[in-house]
Structures are given as structure tokens and as C-alpha cells.
C-alpha positions in Angstrom: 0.0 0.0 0.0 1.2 3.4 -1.0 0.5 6.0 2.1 1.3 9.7 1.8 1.5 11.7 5.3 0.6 15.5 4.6 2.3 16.9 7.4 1.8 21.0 9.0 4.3 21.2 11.5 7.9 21.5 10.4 9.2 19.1 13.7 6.5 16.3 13.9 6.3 15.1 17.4 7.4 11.7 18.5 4.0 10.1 18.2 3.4 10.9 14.7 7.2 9.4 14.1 6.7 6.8 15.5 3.1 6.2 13.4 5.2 7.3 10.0 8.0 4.4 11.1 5.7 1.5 11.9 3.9 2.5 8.6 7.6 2.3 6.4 8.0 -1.4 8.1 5.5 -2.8 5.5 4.5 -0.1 3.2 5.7 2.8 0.8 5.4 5.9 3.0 5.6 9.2 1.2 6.5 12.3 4.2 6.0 16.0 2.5 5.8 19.0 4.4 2.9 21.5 2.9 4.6 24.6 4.7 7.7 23.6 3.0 6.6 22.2 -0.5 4.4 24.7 -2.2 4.5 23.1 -5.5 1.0 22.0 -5.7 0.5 20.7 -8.7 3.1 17.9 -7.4 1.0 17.9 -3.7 -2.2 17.0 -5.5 -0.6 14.0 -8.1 0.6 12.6 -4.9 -2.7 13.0 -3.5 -4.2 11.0 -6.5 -1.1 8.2 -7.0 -1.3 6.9 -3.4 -3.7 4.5 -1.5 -3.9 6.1 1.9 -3.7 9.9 2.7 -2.9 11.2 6.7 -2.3 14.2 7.5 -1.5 15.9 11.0 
């Protein structure tokens, strides 16, 4: 399963780390940070290629 974490916060905190980490032990985890990537074209293709979308 493809899973794509939208994340707000530039520092996540150890929780959602630890989420993102048990996720990456048996699927393909895509982290992006929207305050950082403003290319949006790219945000919303990622959107639509992956199976799972969290964000935090």
C-alpha cells in the first residue's frame, strides 16, 4: 500500500514518528511537508497516486 503523510508542522512530534515508522515497516510511506513544498501541482498528483492519505 502506497500511504502519503501530509504533514503542518515542520518538527513532527514523536507520536506521529513513531506512526510514519511502523507505517515504512510494510508499506511505501511518502512524508512531505505542505509549509515547506508549495508546489501543488506535485502535492495534488501525490494525492491521487497513493492508496492512503494522513495528514497531522
Amino acid at each position: 500500500m502506497n500511504i502519503l503523510y501530509i504533514l503542518r508542522q515542520k518538527n513532527p512530534d514523536d507520536t506521529v514518528k513513531k506512526i510514519i515508522d511502523e507505517h515504512k515497516k510494510t508499506n511505501k510511506v511518502t512524508v512531505i511537508n505542505i509549509n515547506e513544498n508549495k508546489n501543488y501541482d506535485e502535492v495534488v498528483d501525490l494525492i491521487a497516486s497513493n492508496d492512503k492519505v494522513i495528514s497531522w
